[in-house]
SERO-808898 format. One record per residue (C-alpha): residue number from 1; residue in three letters; z, x, y. Coordinates in steps of 0.05 Angstrom, whole numbers, plus 5000, padded with zeros to 4 digits. Last residue first. Layout:
N
{num = NUM, residu = Ala, z = Z, x = X, y = Y}
...
This chain:
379
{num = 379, residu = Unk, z = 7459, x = 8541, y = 6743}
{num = 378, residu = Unk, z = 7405, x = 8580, y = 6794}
{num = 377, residu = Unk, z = 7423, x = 8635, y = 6829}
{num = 376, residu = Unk, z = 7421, x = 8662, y = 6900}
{num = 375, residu = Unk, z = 7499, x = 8651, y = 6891}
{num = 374, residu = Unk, z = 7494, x = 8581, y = 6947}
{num = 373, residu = Unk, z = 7487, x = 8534, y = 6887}
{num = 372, residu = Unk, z = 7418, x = 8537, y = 6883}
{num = 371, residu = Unk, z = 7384, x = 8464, y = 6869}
{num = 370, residu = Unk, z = 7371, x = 8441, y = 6795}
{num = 369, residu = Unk, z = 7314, x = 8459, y = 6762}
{num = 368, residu = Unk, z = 7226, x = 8448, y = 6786}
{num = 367, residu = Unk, z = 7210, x = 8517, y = 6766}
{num = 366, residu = Unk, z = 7247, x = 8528, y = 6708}
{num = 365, residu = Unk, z = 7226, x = 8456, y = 6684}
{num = 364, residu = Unk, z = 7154, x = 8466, y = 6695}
{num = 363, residu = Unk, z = 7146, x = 8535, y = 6661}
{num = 362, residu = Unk, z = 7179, x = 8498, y = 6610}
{num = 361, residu = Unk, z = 7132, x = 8448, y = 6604}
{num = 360, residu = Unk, z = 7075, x = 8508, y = 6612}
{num = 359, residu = Unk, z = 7098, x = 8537, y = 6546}
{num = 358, residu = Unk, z = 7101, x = 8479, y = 6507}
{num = 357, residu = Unk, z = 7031, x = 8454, y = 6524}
{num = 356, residu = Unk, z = 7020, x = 8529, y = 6503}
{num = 355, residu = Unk, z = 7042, x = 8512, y = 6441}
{num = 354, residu = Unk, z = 7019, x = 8444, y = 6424}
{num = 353, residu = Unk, z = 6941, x = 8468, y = 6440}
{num = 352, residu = Unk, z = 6955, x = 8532, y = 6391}
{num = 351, residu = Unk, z = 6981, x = 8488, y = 6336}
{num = 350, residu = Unk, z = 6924, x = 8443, y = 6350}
{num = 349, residu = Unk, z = 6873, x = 8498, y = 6343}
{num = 348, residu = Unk, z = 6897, x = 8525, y = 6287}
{num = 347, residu = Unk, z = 6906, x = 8461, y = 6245}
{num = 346, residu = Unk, z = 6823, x = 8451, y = 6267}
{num = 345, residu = Unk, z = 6807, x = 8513, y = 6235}
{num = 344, residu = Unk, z = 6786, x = 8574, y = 6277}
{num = 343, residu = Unk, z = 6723, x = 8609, y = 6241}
{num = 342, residu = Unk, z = 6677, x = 8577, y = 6286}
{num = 341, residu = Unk, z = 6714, x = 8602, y = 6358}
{num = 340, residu = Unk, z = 6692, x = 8673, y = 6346}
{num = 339, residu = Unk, z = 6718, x = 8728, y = 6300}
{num = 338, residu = Unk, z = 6670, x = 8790, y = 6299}
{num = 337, residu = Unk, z = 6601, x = 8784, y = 6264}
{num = 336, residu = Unk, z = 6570, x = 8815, y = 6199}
{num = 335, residu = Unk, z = 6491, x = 8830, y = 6220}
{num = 334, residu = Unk, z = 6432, x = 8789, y = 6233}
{num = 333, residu = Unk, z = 6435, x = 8781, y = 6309}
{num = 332, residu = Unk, z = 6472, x = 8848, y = 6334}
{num = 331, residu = Unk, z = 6430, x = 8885, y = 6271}
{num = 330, residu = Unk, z = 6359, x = 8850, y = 6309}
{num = 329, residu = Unk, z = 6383, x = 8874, y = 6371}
{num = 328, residu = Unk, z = 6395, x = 8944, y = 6354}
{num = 327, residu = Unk, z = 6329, x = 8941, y = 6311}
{num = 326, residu = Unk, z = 6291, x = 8925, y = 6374}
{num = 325, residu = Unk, z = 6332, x = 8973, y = 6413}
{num = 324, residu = Unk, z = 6310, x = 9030, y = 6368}
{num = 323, residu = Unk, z = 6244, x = 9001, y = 6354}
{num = 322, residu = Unk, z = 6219, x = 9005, y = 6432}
{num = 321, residu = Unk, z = 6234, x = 8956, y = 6492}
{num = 320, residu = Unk, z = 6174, x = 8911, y = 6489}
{num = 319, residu = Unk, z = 6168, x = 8900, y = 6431}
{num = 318, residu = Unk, z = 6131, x = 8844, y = 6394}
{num = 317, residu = Unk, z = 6078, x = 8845, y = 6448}
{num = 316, residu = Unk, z = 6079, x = 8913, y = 6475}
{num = 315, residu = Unk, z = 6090, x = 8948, y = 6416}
{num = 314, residu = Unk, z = 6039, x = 8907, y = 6368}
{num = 313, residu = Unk, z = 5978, x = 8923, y = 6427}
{num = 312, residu = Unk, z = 6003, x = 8994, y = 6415}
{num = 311, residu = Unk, z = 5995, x = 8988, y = 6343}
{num = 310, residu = Unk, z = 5925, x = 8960, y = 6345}
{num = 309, residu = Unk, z = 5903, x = 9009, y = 6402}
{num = 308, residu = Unk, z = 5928, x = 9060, y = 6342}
{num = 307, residu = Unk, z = 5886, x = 9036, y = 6299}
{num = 306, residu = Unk, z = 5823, x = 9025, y = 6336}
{num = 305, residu = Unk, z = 5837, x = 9101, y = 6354}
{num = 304, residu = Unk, z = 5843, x = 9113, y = 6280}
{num = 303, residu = Unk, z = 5776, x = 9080, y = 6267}
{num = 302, residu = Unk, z = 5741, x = 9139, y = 6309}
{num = 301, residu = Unk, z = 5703, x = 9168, y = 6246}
{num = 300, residu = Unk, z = 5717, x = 9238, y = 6231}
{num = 299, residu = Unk, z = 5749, x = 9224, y = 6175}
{num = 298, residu = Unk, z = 5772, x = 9159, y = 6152}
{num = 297, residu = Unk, z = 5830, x = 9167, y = 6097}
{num = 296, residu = Unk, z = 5858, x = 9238, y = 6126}
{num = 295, residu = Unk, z = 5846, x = 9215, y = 6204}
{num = 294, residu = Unk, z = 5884, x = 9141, y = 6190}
{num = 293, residu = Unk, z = 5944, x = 9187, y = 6158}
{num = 292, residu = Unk, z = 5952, x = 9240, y = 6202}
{num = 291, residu = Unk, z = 5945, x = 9186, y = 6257}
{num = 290, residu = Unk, z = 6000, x = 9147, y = 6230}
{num = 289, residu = Unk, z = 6050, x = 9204, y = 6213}
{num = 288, residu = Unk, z = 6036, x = 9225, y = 6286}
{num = 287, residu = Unk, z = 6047, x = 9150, y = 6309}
{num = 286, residu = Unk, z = 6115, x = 9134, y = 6273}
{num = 285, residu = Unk, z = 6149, x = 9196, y = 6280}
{num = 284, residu = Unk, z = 6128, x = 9207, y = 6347}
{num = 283, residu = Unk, z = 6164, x = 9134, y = 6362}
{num = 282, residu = Unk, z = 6219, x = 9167, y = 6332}
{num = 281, residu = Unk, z = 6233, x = 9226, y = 6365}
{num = 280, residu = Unk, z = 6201, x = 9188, y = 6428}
{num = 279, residu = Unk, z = 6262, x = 9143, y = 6422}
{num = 278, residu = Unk, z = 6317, x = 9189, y = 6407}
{num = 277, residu = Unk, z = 6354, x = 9195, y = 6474}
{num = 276, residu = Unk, z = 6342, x = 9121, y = 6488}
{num = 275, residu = Unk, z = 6314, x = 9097, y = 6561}
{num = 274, residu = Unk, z = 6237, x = 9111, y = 6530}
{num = 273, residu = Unk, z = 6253, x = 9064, y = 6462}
{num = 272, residu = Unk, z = 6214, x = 9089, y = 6403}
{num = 271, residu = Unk, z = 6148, x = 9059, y = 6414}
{num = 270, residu = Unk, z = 6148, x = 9073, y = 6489}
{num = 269, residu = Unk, z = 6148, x = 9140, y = 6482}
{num = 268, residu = Unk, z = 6110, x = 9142, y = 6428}
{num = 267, residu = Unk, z = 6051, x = 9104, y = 6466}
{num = 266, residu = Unk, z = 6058, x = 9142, y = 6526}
{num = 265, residu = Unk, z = 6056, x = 9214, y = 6489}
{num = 264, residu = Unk, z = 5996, x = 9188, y = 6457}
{num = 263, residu = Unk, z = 5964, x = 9158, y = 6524}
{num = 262, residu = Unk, z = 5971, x = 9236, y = 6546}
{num = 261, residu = Unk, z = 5927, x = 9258, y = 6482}
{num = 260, residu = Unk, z = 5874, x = 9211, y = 6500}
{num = 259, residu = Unk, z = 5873, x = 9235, y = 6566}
{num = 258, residu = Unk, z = 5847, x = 9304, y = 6533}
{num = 257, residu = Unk, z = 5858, x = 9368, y = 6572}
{num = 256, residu = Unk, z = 5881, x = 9402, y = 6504}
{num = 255, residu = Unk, z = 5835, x = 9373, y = 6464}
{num = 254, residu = Unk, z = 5764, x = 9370, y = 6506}
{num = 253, residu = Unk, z = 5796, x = 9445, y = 6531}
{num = 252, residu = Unk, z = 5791, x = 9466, y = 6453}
{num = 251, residu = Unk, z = 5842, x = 9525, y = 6436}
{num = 250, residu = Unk, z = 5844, x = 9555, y = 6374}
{num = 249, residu = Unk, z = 5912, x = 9596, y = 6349}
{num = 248, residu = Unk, z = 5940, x = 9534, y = 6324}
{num = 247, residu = Unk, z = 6014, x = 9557, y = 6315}
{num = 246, residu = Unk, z = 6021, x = 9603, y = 6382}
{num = 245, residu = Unk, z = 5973, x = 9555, y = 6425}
{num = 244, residu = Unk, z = 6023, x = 9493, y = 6396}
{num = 243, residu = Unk, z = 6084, x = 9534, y = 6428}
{num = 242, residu = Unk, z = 6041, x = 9540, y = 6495}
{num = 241, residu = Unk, z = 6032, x = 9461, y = 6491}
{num = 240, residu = Unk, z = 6105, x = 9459, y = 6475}
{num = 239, residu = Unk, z = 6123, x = 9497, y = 6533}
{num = 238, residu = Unk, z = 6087, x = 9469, y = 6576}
{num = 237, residu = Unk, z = 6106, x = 9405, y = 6561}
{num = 236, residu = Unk, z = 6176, x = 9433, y = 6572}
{num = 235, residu = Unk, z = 6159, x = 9450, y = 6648}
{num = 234, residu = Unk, z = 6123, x = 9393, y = 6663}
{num = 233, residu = Unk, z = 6188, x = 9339, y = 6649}
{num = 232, residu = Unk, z = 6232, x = 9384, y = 6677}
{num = 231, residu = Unk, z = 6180, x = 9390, y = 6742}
{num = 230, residu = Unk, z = 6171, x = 9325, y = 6747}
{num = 229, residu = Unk, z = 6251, x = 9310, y = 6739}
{num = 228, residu = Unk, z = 6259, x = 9354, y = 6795}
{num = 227, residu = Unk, z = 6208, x = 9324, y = 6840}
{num = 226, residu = Unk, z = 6245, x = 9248, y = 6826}
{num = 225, residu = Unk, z = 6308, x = 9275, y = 6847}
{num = 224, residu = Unk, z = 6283, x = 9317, y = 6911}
{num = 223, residu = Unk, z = 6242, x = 9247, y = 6938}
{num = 222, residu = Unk, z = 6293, x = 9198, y = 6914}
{num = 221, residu = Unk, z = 6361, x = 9232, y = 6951}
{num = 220, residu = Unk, z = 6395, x = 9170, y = 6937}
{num = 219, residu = Unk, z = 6434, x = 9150, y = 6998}
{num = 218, residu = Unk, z = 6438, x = 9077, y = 6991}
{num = 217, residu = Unk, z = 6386, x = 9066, y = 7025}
{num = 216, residu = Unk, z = 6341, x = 9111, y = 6979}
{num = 215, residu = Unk, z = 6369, x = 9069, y = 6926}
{num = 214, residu = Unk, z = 6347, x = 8999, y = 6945}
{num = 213, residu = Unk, z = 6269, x = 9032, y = 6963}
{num = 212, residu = Unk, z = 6265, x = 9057, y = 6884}
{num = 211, residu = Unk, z = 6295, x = 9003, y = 6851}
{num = 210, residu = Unk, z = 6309, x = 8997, y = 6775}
{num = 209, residu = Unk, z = 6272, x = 9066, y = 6765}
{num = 208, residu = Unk, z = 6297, x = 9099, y = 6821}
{num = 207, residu = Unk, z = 6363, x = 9088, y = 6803}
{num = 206, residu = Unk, z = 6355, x = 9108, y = 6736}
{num = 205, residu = Unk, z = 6340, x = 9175, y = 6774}
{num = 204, residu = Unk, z = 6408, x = 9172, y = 6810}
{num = 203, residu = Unk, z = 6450, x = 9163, y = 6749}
{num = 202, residu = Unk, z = 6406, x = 9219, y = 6721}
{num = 201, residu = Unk, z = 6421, x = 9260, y = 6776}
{num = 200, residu = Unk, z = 6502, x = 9244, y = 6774}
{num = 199, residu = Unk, z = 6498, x = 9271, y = 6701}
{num = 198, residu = Unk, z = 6506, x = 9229, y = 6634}
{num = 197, residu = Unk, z = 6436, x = 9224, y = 6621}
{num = 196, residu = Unk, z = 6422, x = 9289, y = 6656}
{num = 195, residu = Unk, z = 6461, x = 9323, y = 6594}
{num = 194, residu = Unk, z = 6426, x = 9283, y = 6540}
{num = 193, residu = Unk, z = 6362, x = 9299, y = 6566}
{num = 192, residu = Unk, z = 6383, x = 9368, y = 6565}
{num = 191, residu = Unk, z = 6407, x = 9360, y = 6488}
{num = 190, residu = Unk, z = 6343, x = 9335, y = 6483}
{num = 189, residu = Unk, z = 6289, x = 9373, y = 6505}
{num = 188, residu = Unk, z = 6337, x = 9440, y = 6473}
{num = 187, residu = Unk, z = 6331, x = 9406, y = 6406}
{num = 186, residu = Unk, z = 6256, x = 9395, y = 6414}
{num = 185, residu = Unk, z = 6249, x = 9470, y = 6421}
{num = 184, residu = Unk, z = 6284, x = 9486, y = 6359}
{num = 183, residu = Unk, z = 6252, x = 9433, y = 6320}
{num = 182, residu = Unk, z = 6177, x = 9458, y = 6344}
{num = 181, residu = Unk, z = 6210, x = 9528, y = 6321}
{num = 180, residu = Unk, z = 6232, x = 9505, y = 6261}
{num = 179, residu = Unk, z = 6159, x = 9476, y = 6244}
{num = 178, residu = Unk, z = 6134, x = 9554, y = 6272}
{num = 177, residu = Unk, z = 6163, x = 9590, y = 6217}
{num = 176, residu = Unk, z = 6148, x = 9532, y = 6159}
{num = 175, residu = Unk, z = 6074, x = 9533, y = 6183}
{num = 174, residu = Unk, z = 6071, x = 9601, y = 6190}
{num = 173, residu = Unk, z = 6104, x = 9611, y = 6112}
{num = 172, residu = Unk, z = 6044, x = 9553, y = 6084}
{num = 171, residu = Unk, z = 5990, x = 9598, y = 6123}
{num = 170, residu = Unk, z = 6015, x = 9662, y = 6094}
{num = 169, residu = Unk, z = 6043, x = 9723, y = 6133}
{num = 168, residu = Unk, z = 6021, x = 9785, y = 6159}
{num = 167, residu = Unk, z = 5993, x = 9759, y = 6221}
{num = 166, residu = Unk, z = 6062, x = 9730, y = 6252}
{num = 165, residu = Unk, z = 6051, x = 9716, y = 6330}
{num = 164, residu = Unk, z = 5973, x = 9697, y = 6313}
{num = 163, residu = Unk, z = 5917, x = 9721, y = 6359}
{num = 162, residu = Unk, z = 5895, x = 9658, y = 6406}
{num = 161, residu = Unk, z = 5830, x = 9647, y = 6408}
{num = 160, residu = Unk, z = 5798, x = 9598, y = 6470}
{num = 159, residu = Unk, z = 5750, x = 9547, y = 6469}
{num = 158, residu = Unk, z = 5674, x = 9555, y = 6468}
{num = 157, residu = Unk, z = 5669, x = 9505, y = 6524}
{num = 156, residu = Unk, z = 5685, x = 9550, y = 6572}
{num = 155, residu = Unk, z = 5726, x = 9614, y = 6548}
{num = 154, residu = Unk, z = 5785, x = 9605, y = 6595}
{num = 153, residu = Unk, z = 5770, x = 9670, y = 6647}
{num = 152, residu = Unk, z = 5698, x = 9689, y = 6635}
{num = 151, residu = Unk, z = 5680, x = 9616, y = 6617}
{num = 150, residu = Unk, z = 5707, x = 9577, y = 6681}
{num = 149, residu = Unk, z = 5657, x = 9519, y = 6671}
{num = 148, residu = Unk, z = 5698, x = 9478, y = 6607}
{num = 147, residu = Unk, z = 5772, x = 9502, y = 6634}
{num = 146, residu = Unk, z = 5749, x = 9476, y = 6702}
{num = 145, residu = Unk, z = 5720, x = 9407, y = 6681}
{num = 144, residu = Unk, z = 5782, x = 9401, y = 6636}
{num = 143, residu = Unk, z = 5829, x = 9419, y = 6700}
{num = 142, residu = Unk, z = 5798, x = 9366, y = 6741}
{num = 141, residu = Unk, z = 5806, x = 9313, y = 6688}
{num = 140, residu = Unk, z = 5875, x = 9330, y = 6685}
{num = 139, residu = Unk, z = 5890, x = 9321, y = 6760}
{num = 138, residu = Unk, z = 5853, x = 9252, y = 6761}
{num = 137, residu = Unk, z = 5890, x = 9218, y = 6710}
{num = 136, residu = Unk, z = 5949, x = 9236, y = 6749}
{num = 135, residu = Unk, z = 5930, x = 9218, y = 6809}
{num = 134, residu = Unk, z = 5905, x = 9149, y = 6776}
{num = 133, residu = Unk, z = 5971, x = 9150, y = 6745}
{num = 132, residu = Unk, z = 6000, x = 9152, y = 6812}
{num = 131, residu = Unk, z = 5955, x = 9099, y = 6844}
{num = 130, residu = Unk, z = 5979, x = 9050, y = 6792}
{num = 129, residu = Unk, z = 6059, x = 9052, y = 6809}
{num = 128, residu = Unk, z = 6082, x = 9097, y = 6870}
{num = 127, residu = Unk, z = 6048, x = 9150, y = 6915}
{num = 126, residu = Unk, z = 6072, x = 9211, y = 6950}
{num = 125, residu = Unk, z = 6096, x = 9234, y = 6886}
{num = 124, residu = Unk, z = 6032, x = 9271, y = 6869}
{num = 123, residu = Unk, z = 6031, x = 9307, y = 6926}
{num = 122, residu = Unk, z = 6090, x = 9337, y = 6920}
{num = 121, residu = Unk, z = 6081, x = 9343, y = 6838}
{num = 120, residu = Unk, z = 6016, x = 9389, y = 6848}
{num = 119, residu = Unk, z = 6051, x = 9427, y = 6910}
{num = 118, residu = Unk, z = 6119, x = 9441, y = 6853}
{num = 117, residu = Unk, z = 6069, x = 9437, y = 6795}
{num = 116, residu = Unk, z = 6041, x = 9508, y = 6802}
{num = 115, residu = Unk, z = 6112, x = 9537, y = 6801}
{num = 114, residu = Unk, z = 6136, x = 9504, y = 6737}
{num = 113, residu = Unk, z = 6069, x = 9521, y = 6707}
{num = 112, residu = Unk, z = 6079, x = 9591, y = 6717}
{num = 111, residu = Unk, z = 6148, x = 9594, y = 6689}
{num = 110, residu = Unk, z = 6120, x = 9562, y = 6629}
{num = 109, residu = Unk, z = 6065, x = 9614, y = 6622}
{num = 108, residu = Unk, z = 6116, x = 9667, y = 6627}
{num = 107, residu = Unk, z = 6157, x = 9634, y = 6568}
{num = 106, residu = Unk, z = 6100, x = 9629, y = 6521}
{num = 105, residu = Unk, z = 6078, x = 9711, y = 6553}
{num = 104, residu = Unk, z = 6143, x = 9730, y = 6521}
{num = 103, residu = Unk, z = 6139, x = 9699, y = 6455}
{num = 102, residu = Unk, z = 6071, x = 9729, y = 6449}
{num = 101, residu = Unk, z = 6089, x = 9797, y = 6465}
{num = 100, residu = Unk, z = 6040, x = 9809, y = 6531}
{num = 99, residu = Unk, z = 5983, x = 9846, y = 6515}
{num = 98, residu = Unk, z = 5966, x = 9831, y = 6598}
{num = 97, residu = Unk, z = 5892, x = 9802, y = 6581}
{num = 96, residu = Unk, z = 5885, x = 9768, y = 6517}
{num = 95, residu = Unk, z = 5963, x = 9757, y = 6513}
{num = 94, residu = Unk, z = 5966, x = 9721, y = 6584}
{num = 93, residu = Unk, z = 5912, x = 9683, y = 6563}
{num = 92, residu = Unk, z = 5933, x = 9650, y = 6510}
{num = 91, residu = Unk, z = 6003, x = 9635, y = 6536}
{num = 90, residu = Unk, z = 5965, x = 9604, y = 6599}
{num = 89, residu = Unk, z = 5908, x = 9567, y = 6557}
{num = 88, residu = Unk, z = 5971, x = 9526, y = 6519}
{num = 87, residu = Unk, z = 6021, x = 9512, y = 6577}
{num = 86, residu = Unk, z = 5959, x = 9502, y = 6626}
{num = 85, residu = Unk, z = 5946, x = 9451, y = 6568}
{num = 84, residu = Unk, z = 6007, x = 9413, y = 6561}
{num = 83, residu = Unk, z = 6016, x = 9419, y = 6642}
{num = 82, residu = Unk, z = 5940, x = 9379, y = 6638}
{num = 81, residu = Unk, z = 5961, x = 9340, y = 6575}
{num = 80, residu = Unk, z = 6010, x = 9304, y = 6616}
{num = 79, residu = Unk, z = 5967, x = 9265, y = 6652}
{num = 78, residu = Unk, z = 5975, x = 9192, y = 6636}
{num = 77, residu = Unk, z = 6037, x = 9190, y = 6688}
{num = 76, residu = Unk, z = 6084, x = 9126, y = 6688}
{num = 75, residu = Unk, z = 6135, x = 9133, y = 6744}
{num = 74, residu = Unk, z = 6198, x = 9093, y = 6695}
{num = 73, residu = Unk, z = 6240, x = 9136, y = 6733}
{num = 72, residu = Unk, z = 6284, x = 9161, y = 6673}
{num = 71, residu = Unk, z = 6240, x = 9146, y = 6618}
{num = 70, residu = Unk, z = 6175, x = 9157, y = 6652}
{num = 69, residu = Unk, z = 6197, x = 9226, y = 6671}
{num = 68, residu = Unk, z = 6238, x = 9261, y = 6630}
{num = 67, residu = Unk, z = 6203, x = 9220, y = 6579}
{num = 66, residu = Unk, z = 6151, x = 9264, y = 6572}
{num = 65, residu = Unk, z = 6184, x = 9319, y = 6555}
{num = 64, residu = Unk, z = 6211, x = 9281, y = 6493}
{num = 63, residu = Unk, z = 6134, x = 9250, y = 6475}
{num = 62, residu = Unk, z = 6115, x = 9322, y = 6478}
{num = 61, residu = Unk, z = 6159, x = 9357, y = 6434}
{num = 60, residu = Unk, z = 6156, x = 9296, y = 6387}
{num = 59, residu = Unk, z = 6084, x = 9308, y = 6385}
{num = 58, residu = Unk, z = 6093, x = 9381, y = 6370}
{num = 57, residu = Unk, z = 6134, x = 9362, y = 6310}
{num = 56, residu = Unk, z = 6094, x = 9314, y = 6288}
{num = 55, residu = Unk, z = 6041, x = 9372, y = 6294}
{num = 54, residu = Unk, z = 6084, x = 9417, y = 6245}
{num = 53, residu = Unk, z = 6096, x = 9363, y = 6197}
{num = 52, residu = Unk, z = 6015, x = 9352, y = 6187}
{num = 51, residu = Unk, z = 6020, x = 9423, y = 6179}
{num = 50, residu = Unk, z = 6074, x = 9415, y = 6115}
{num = 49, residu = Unk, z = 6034, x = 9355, y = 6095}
{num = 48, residu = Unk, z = 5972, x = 9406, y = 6081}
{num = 47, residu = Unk, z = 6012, x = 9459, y = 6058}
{num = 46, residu = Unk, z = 6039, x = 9424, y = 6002}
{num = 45, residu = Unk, z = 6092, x = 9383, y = 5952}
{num = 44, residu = Unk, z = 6138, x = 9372, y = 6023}
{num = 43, residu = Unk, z = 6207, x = 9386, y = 6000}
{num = 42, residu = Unk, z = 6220, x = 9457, y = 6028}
{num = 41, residu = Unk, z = 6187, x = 9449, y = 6094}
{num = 40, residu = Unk, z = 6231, x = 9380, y = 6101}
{num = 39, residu = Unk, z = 6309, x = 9405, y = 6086}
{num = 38, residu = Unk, z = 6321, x = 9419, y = 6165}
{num = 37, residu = Unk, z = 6290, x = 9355, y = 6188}
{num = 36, residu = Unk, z = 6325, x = 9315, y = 6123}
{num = 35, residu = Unk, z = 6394, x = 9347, y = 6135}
{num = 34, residu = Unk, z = 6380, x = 9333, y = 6220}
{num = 33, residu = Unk, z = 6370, x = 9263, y = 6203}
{num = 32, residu = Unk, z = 6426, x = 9246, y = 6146}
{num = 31, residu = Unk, z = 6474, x = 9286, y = 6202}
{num = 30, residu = Unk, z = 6458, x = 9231, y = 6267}
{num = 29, residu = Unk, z = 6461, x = 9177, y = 6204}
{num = 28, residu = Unk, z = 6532, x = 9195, y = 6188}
{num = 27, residu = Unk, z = 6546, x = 9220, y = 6271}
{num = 26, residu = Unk, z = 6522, x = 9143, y = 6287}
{num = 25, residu = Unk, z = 6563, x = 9103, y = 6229}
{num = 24, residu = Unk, z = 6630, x = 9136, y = 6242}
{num = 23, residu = Unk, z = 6648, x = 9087, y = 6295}
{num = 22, residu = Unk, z = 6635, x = 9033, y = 6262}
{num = 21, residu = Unk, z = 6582, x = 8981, y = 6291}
{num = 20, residu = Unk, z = 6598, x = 8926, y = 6324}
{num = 19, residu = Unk, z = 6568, x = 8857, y = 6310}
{num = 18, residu = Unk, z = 6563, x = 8794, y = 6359}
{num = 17, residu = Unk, z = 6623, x = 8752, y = 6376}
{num = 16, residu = Unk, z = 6675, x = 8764, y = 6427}
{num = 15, residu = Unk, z = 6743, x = 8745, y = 6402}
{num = 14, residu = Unk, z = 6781, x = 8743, y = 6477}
{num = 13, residu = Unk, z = 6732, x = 8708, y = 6506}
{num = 12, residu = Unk, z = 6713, x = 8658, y = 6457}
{num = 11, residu = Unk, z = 6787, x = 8635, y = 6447}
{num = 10, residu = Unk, z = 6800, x = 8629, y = 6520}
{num = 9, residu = Unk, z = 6730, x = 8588, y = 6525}
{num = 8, residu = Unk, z = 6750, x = 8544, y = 6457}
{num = 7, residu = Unk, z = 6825, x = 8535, y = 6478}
{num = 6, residu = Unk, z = 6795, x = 8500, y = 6546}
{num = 5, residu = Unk, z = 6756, x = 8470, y = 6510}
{num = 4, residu = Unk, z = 6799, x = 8437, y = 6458}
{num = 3, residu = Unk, z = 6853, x = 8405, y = 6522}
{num = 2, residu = Unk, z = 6898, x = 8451, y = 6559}
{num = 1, residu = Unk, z = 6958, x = 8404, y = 6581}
């Protein structure tokens, strides 16, 4: 006879606790967010948070290219401003000198960065863990001495002008133009993200990420997969670097060869979840609103560094995983739960002890009857 426990483990099993969310919940919020992104140039109250719009834009651009490849190999690179400013100084350039239609020479310059980064990303990849972010580290701070001595070609240290796609118009109208373009862009980022996620590659790339060695023996090809994803993740920071060049017009090398701005597309990244197709979205959110703000209130000062070491130091304590899975856990532990053993009354429970002690006595007695009687059947 099946005594409480046994009920209470059947029971538990079959109820599941913990708290799942309706079905219609993520397409609601999903159109909420794209309403609000669309709607946003028209209800900021001024230019000024209509730019600040425009570079958490960019920096969701970035943060989402990014993640190509620390999210789905978990390789951790820290220089990601060099392919964000060969994306930038290459659209720039190739209007100065070729008169290229600026549209046009923005997707050149991101075909050329795909094909410089295939012997960059060869090499790169040879290593594993802290010596490839000090290759990386090392490969943009080449590129900023070079864009600082190479004057005649990249302007030196005087920085780079790039003529504006859309002269005739007004500062707030470029804004607006070119913050539906950052949208555009990141759109594309992620419905490929989106795609590899469910792919065979991206199975194989989270692969890598668990255990790089375990899935090479099991056939992974890690070399080619992790290559491709380099050059994904290079190409569209390209892109948005050359799409900043098109909206700033002024290009600094200290800026846009800046380590600093790498360890921003890490730190949103990892803010809003780097496995979750919306995490740098938000976590770009978050930081870009942050340093808007902390610049506006202190200047030129460097507080908003201390800032945002503070809210990094936050991240990695508190957590770990990002908001989005933070605040997944927290509705799984807070929230409305399924049925579980607690809500069974103690009448319930006996009932359902005296029927299936019911149930396996006459199991018994059909098994154990009378002997055939020679029909192949029993009386």
């Amino acid at each position: 006879m099946p005594n409480a426990s046994d009920t209470e483990e059947r029971v538990a099993r079959s109820t599941g606790g913990g708290f799942t969310m309706p079905g219609w919940v993520r397409p609601a919020a999903l159109a909420v967010g794209v309403a609000l992104v669309l709607l946003f140039p028209e209800l900021v109250p001024n230019a000024y948070v209509l730019s600040a719009g425009v570079i958490v834009a960019s920096y969701a651009c970035t943060a989402t290219a990014w993640s190509f490849m620390g999210g789905f190999t978990g390789y951790v690179s820290l220089g990601h401003a060099a392919f964000f400013g060969m994306g930038a100084y290459g659209t720039g350039i190739l209007i100065r000198d070729l008169s290229l239609q600026p549209f046009l020479a923005w997707l050149l310059s991101g075909l050329i960065v795909l094909v410089i980064t295939i012997p960059v990303g060869i090499a790169a990849l040879r290593v594993r863990g802290a010596s490839f972010v000090i290759v990386s580290i090392s490969f943009v701070l080449i590129l900023l001495l070079v864009s600082q001595a190479w004057e005649a070609f990249t302007g030196g240290a005087n920085g780079l002008n790039v003529p504006r796609p859309f002269a005739d118009l007004y500062r707030p109208d470029h804004h607006r133009i070119f913050f539906y373009l950052f949208v555009a862009l990141l759109a594309v980022m992620l419905l490929t993200w989106w795609v590899i996620d469910r792919s065979r590659f991206g199975a194989g790339l989270k692969a890598v990420r668990e255990d790089e060695d375990k899935a090479e023996a099991l056939g992974v090809p890690t070399r080619d997969y992790k290559l491709a994803a380099y050059l994904i993740s290079a190409t569209f920071t390209a892109l948005a670097g050359g799409m900043y060049a098109l909206w700033f017009g002024d290009l600094d090398p200290i800026f846009q060869f800046s380590i600093l701005l790498g360890a921003y597309m890490v730190l949103m990244a990892l803010l809003g979840g780097v496995r979750h197709l919306f995490g740098p979205l938000v976590g770009a959110v978050v930081v870009g609103s942050a340093l808007e703000y902390f610049k506006l209130e202190f200047g030129d000062t460097q507080l908003h560094l201390v800032f945002t070491a503070i809210l990094l130091g936050i991240v990695v304590l508190f957590m770990p995983d990002g908001v989005i899975p933070a605040a997944g856990a927290l509705l799984r532990r807070f929230g409305p739960q399924d049925t579980s053993i607690r809500e069974i009354t103690a009448e319930e429970l006996l009932e359902r002890n005296r029927a299936a002690a019911e149930r396996e006595g006459a199991a018994a007695g059909r098994g154990g009857g009378k002997p055939s009687d020679g029909s192949g059947e029993t009386p």
